[in-house]
N, CA, C, O and CB atoms as a CASP TS submission, in Angstrom:
PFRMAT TS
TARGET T0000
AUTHOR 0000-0000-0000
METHOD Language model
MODEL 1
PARENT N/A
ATOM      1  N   UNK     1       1.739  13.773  -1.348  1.00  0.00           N
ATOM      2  CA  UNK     1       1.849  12.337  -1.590  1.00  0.00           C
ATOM      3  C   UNK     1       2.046  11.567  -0.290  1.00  0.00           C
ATOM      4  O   UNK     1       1.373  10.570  -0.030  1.00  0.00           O
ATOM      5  CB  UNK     1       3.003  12.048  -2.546  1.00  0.00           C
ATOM      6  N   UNK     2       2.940  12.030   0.481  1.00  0.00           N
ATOM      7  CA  UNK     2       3.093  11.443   2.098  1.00  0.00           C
ATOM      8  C   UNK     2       1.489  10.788   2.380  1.00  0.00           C
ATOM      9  O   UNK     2       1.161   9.601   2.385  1.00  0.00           O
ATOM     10  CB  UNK     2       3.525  13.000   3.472  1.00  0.00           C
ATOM     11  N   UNK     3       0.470  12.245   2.651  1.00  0.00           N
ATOM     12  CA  UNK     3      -0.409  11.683   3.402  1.00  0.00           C
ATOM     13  C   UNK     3      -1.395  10.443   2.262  1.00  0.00           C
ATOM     14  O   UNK     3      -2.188   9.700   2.841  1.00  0.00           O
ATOM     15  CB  UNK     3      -1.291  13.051   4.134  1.00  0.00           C
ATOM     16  N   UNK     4      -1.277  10.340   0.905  1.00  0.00           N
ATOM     17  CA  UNK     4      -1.933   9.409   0.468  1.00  0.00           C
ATOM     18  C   UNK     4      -0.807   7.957   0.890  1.00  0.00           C
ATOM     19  O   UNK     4      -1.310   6.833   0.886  1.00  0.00           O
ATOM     20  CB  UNK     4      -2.315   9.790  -1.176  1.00  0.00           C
ATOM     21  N   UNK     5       0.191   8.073   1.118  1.00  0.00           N
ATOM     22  CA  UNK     5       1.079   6.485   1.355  1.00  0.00           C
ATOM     23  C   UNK     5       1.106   6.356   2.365  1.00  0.00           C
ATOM     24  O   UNK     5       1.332   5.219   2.781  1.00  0.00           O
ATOM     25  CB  UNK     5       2.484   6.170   0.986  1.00  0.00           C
ATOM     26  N   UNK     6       0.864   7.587   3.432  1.00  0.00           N
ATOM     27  CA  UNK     6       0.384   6.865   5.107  1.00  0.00           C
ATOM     28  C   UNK     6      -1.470   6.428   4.953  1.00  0.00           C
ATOM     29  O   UNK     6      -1.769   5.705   5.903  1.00  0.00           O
ATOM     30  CB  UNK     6       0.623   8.543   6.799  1.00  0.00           C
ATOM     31  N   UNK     7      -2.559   6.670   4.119  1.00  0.00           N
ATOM     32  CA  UNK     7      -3.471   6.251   3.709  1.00  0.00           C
ATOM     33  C   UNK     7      -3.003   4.970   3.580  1.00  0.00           C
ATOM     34  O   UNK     7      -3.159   4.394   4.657  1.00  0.00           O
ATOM     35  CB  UNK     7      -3.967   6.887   2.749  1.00  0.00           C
ATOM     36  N   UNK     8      -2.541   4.315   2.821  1.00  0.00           N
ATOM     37  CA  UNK     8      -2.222   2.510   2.979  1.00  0.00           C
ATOM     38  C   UNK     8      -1.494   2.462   3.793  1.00  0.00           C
ATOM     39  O   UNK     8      -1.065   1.319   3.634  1.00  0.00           O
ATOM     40  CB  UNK     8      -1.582   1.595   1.871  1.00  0.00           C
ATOM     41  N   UNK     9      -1.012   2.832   4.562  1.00  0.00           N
ATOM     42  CA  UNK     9       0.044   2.240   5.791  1.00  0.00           C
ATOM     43  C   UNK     9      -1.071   2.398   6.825  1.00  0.00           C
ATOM     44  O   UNK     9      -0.742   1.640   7.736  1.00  0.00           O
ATOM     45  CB  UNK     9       1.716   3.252   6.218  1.00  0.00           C
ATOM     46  N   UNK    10      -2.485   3.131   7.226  1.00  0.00           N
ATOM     47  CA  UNK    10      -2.968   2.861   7.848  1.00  0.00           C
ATOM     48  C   UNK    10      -4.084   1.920   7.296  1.00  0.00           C
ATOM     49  O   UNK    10      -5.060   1.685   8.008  1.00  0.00           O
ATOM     50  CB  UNK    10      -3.068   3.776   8.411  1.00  0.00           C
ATOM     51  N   UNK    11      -3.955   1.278   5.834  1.00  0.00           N
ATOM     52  CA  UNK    11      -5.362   0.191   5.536  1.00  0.00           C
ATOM     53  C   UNK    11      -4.284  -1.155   5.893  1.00  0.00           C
ATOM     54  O   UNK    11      -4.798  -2.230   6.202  1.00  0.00           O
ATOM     55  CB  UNK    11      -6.284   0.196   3.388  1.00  0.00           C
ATOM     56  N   UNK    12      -3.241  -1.063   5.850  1.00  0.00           N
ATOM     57  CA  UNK    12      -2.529  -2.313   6.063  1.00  0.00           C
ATOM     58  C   UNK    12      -2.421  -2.648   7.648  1.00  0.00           C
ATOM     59  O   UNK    12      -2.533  -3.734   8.216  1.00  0.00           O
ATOM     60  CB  UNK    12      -1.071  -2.199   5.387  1.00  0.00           C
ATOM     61  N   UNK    13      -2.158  -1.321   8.187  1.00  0.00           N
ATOM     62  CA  UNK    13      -2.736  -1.726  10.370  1.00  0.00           C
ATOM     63  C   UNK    13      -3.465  -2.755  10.335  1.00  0.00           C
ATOM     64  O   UNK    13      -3.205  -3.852  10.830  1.00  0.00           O
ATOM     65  CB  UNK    13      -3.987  -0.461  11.454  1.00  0.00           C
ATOM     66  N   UNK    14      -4.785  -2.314   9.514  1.00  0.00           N
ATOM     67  CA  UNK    14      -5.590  -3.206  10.062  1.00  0.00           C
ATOM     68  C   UNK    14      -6.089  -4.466  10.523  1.00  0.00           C
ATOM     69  O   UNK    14      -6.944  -4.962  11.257  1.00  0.00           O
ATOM     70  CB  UNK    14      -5.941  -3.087   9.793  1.00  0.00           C
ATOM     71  N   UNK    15      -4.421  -4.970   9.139  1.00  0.00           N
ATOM     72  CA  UNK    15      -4.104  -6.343   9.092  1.00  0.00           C
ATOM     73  C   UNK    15      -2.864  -6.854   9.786  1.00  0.00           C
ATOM     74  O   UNK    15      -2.304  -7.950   9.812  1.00  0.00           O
ATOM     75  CB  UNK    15      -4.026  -6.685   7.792  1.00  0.00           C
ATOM     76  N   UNK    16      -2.636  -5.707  10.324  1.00  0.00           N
ATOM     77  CA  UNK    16      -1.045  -5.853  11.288  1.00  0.00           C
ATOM     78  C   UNK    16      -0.221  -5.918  10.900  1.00  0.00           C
ATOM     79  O   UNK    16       0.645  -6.669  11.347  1.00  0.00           O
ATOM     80  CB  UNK    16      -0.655  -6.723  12.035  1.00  0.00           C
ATOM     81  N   UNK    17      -0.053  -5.151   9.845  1.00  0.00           N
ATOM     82  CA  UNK    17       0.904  -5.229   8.751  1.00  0.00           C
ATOM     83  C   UNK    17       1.798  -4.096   8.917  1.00  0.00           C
ATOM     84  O   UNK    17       0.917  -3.236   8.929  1.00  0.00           O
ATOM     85  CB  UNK    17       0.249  -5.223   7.367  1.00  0.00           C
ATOM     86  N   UNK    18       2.840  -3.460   9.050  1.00  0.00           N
ATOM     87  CA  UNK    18       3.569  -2.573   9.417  1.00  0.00           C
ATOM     88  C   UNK    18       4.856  -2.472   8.424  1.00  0.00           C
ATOM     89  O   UNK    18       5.624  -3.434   8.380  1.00  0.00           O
ATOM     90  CB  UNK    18       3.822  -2.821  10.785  1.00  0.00           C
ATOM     91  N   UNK    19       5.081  -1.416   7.694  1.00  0.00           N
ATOM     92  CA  UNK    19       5.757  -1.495   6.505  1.00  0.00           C
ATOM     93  C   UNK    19       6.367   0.323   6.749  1.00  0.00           C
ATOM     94  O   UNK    19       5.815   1.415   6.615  1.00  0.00           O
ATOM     95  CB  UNK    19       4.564  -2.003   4.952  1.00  0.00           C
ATOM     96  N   UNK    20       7.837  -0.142   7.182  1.00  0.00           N
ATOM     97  CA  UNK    20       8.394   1.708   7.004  1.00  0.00           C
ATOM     98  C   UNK    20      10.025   1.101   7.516  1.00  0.00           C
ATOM     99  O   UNK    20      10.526   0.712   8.570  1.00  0.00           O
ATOM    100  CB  UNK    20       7.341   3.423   8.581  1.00  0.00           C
ATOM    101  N   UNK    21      10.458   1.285   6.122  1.00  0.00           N
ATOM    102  CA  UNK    21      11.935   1.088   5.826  1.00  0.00           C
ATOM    103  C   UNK    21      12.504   2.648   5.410  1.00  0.00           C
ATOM    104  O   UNK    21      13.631   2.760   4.928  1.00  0.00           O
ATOM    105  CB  UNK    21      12.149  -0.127   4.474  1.00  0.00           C
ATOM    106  N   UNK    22      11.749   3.683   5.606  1.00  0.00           N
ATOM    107  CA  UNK    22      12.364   5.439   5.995  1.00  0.00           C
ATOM    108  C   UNK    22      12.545   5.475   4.221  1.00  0.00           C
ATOM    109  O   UNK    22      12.807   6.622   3.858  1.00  0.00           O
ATOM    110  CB  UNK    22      14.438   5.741   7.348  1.00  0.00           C
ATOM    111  N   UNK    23      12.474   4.611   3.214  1.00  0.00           N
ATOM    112  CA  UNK    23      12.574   5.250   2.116  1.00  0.00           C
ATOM    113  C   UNK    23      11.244   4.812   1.445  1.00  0.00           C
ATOM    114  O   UNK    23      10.986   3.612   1.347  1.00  0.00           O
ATOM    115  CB  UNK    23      13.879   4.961   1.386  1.00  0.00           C
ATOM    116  N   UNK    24      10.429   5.730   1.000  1.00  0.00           N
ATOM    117  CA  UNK    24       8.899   5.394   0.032  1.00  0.00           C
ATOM    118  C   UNK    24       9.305   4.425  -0.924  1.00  0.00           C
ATOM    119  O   UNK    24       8.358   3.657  -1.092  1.00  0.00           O
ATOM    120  CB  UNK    24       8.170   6.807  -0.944  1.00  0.00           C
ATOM    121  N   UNK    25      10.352   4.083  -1.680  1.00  0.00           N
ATOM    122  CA  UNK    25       9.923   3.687  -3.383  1.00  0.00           C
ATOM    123  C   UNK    25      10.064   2.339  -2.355  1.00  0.00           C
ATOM    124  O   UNK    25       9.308   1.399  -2.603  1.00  0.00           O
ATOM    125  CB  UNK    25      11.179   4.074  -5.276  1.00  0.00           C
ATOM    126  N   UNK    26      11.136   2.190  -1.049  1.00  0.00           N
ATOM    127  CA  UNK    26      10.943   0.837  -0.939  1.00  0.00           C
ATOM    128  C   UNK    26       9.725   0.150   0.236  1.00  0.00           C
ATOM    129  O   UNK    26       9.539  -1.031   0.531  1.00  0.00           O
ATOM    130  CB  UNK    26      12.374   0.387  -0.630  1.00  0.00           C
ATOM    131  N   UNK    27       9.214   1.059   0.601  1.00  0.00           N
ATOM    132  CA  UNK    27       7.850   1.013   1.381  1.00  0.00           C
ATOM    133  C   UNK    27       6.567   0.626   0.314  1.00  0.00           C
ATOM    134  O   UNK    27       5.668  -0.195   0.492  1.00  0.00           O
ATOM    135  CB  UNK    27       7.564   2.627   2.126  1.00  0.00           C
ATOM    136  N   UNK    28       6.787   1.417  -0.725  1.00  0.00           N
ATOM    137  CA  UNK    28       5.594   1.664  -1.714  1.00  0.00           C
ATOM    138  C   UNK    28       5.968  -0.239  -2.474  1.00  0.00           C
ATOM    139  O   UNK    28       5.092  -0.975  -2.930  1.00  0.00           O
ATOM    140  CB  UNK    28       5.921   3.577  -3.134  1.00  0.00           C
ATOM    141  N   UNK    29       6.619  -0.386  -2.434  1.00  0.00           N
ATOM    142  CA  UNK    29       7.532  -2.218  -3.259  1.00  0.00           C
ATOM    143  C   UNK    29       6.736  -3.240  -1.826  1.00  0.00           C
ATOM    144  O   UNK    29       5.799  -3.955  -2.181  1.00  0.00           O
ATOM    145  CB  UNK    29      10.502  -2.326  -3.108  1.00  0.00           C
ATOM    146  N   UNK    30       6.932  -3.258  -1.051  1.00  0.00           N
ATOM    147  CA  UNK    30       6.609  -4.339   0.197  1.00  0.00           C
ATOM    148  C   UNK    30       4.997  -3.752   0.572  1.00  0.00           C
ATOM    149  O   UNK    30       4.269  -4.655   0.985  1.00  0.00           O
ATOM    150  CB  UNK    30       7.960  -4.169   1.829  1.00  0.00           C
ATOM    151  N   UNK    31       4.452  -2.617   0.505  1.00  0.00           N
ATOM    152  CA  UNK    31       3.106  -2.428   0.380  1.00  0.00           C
ATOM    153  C   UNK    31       2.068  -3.134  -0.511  1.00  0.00           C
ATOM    154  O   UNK    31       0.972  -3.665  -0.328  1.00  0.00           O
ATOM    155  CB  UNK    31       3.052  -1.316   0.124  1.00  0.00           C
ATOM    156  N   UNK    32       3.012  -2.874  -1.715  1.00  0.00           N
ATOM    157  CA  UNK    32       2.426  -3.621  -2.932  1.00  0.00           C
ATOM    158  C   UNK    32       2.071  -4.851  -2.666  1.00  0.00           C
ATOM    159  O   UNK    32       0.965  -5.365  -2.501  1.00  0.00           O
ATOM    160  CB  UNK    32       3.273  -3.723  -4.034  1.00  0.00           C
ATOM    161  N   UNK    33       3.796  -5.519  -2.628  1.00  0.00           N
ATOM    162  CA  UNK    33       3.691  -7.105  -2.132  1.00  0.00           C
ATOM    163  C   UNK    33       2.086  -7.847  -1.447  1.00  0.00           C
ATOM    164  O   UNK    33       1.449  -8.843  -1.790  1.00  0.00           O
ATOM    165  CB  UNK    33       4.918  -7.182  -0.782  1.00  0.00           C
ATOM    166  N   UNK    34       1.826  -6.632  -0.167  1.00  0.00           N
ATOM    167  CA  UNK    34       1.327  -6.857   0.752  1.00  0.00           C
ATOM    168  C   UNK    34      -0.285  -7.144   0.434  1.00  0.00           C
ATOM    169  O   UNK    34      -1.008  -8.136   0.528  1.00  0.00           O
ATOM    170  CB  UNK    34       1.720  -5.874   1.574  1.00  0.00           C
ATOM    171  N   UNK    35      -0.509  -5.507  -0.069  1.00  0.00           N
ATOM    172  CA  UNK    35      -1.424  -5.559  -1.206  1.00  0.00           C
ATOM    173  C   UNK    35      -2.517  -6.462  -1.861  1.00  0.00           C
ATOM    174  O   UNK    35      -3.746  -6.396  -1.889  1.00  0.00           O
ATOM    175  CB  UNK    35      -0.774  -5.475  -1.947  1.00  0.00           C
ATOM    176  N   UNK    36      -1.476  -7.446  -2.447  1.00  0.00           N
ATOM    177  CA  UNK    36      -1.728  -8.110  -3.308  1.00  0.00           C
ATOM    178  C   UNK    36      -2.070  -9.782  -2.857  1.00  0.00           C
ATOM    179  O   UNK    36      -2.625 -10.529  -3.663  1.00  0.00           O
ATOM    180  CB  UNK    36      -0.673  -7.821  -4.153  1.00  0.00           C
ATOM    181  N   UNK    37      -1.748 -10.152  -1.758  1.00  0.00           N
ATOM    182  CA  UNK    37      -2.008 -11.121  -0.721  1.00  0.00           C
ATOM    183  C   UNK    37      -2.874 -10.969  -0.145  1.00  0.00           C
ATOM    184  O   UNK    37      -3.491 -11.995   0.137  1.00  0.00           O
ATOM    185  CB  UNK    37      -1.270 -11.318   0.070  1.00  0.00           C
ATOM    186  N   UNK    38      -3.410  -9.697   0.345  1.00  0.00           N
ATOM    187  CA  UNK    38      -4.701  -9.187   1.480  1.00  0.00           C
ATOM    188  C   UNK    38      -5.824  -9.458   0.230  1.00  0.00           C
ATOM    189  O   UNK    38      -6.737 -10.210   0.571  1.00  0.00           O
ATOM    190  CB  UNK    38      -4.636  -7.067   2.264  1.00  0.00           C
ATOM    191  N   UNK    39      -5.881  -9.007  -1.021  1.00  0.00           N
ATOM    192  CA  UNK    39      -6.366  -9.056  -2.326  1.00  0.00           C
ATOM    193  C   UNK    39      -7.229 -10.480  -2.737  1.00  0.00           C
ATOM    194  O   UNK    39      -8.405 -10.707  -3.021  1.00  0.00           O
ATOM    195  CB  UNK    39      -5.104  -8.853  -3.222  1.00  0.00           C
ATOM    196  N   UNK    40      -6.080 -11.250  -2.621  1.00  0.00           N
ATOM    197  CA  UNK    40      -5.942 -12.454  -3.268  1.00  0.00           C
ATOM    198  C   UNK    40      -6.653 -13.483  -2.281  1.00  0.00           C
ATOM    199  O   UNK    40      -7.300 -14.472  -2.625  1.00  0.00           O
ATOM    200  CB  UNK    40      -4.398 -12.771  -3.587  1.00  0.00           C
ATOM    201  N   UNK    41      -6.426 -13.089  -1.111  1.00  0.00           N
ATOM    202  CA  UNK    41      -7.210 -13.585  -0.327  1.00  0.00           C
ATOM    203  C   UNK    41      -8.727 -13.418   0.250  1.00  0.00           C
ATOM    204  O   UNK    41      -9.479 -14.044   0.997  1.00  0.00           O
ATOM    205  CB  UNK    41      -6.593 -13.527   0.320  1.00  0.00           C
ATOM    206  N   UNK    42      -8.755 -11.806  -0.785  1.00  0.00           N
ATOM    207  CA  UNK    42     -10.247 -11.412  -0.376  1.00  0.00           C
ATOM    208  C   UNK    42     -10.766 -10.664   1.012  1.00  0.00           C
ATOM    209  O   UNK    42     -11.816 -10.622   1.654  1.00  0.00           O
ATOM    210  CB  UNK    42     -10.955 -12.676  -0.364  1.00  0.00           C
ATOM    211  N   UNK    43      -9.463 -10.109   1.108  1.00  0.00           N
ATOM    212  CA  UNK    43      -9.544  -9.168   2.450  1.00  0.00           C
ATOM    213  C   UNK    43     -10.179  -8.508   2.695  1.00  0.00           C
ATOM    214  O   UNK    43     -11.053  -8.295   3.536  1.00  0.00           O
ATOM    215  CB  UNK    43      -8.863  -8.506   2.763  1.00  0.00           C
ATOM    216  N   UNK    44      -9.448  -7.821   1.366  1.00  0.00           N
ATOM    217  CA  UNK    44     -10.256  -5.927   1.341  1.00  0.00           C
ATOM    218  C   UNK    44     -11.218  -6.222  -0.200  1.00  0.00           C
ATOM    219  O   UNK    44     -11.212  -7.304  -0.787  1.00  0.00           O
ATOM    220  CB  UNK    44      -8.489  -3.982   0.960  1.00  0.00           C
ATOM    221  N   UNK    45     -11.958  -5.067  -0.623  1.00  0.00           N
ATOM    222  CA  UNK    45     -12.940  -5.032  -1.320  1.00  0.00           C
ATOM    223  C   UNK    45     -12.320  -4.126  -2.547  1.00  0.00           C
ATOM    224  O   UNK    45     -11.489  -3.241  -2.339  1.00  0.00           O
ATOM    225  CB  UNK    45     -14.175  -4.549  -0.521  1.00  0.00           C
ATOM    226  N   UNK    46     -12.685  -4.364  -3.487  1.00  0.00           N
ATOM    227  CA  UNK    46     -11.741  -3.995  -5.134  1.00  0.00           C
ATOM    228  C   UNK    46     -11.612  -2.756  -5.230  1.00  0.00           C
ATOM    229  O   UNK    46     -10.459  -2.468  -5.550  1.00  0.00           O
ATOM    230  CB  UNK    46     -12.443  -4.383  -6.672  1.00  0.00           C
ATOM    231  N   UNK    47     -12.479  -1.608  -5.057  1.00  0.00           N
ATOM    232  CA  UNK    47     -12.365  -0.334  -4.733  1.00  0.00           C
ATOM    233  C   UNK    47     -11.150  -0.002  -3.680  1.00  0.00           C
ATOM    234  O   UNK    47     -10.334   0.907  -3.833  1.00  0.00           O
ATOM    235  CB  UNK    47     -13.677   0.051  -4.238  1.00  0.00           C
ATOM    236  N   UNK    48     -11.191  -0.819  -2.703  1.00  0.00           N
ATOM    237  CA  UNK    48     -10.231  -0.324  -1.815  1.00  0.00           C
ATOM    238  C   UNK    48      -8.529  -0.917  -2.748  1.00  0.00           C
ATOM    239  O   UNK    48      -7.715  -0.276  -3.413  1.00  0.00           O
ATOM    240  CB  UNK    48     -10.643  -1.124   0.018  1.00  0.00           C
ATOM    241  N   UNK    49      -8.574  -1.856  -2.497  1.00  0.00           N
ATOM    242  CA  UNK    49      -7.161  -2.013  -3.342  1.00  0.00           C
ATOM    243  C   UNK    49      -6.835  -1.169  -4.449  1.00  0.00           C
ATOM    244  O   UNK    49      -5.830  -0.458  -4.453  1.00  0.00           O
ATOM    245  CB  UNK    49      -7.053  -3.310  -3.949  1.00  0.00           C
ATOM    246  N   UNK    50      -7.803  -1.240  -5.557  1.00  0.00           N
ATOM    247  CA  UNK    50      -7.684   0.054  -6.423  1.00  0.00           C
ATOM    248  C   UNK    50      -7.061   1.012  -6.230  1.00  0.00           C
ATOM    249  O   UNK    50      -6.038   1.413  -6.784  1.00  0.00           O
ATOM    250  CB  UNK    50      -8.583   0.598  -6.616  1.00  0.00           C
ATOM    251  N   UNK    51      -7.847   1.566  -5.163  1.00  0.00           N
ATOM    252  CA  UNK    51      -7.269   2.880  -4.439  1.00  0.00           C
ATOM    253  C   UNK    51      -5.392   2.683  -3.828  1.00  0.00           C
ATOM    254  O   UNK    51      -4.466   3.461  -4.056  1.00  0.00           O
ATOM    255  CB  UNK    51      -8.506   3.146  -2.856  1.00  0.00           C
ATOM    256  N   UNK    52      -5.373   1.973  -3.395  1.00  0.00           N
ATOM    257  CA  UNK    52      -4.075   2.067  -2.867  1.00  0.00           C
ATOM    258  C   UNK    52      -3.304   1.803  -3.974  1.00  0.00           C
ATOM    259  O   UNK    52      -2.369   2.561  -4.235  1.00  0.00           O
ATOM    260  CB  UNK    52      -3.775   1.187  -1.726  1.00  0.00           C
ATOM    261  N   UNK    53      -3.623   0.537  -4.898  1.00  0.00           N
ATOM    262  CA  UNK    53      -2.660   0.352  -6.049  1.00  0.00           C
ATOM    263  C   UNK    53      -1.965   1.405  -7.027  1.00  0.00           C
ATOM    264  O   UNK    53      -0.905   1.326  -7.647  1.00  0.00           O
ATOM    265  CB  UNK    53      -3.299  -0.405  -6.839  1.00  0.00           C
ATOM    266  N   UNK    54      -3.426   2.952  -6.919  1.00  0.00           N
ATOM    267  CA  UNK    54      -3.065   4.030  -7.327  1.00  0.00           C
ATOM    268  C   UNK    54      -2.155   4.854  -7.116  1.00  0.00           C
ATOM    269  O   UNK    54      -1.553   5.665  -7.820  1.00  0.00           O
ATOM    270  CB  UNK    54      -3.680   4.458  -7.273  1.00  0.00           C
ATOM    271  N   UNK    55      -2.107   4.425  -5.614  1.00  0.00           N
ATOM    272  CA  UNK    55      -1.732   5.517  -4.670  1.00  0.00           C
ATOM    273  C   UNK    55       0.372   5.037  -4.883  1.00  0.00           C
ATOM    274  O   UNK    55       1.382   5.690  -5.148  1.00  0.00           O
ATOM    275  CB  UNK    55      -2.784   5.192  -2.575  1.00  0.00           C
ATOM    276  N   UNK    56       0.077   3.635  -4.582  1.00  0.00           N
ATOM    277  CA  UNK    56       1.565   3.338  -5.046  1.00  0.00           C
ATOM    278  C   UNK    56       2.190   3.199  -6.373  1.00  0.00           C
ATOM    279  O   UNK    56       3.273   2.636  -6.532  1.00  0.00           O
ATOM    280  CB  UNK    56       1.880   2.262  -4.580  1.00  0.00           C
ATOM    281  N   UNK    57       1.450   3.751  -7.386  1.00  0.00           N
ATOM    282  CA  UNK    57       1.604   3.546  -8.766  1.00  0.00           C
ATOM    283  C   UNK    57       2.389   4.991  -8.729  1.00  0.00           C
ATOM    284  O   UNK    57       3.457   5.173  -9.315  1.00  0.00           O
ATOM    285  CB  UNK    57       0.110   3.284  -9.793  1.00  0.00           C
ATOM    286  N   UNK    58       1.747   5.932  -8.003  1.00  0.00           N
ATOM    287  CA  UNK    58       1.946   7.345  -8.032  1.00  0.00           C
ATOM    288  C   UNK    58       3.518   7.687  -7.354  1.00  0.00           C
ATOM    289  O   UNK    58       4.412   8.420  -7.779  1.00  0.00           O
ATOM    290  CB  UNK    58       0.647   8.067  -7.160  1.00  0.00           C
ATOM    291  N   UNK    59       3.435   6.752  -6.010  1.00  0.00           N
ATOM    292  CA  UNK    59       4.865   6.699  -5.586  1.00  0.00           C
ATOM    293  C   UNK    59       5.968   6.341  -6.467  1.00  0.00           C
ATOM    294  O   UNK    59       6.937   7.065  -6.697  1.00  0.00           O
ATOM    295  CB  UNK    59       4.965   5.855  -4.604  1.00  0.00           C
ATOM    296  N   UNK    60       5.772   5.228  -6.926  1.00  0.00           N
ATOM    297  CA  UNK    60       6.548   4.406  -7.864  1.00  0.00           C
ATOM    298  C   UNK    60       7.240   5.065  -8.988  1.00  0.00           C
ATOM    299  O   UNK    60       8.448   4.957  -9.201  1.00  0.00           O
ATOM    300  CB  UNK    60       5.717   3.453  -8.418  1.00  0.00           C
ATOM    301  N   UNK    61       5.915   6.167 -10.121  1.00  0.00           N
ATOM    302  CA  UNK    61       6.586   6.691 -10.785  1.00  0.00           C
ATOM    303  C   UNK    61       7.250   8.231 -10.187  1.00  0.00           C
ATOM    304  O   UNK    61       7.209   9.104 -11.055  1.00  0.00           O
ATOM    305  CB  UNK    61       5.830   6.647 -11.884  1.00  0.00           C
ATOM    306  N   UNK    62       7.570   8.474  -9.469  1.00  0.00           N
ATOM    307  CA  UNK    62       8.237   9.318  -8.593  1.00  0.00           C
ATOM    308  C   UNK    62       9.641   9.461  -9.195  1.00  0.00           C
ATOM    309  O   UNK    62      10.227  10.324  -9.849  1.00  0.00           O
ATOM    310  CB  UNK    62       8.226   8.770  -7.136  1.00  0.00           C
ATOM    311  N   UNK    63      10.011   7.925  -8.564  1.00  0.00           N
ATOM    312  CA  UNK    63      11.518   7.986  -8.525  1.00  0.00           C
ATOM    313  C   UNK    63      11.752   6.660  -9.499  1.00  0.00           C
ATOM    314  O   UNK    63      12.894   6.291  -9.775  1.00  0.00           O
ATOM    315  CB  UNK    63      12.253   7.877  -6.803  1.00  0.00           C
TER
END
């Protein structure tokens, strides 16, 4: 799971976005946030958000 939540921590670089508070559920919470603004604004392309939304859905139900 690590290397899929450093997978969005490196799609969020791209936007200079830097998100690592040393605990996932609260990395995977401010990713989201982040997410969803890059989204909304038409950043990234629906497949790609998808993908990450998965990826933190997966974190999320973790813990």
């Amino acid at each position: 799971m690590q290397k899929s939540l450093y997978e969005v921590r490196e799609l969020l670089k791209r936007f200079h976005i830097f998100i690592y508070t040393g605990n996932d559920l609260n990395d995977a919470v401010l990713m989201e946030l982040e997410l969803e603004d890059l989204y909304e604004m038409k950043l990234i392309e629906d497949e790609e958000y998808l993908k990450a939304r998965m990826i933190i859905k997966q974190v999320k139900s973790r813990h």
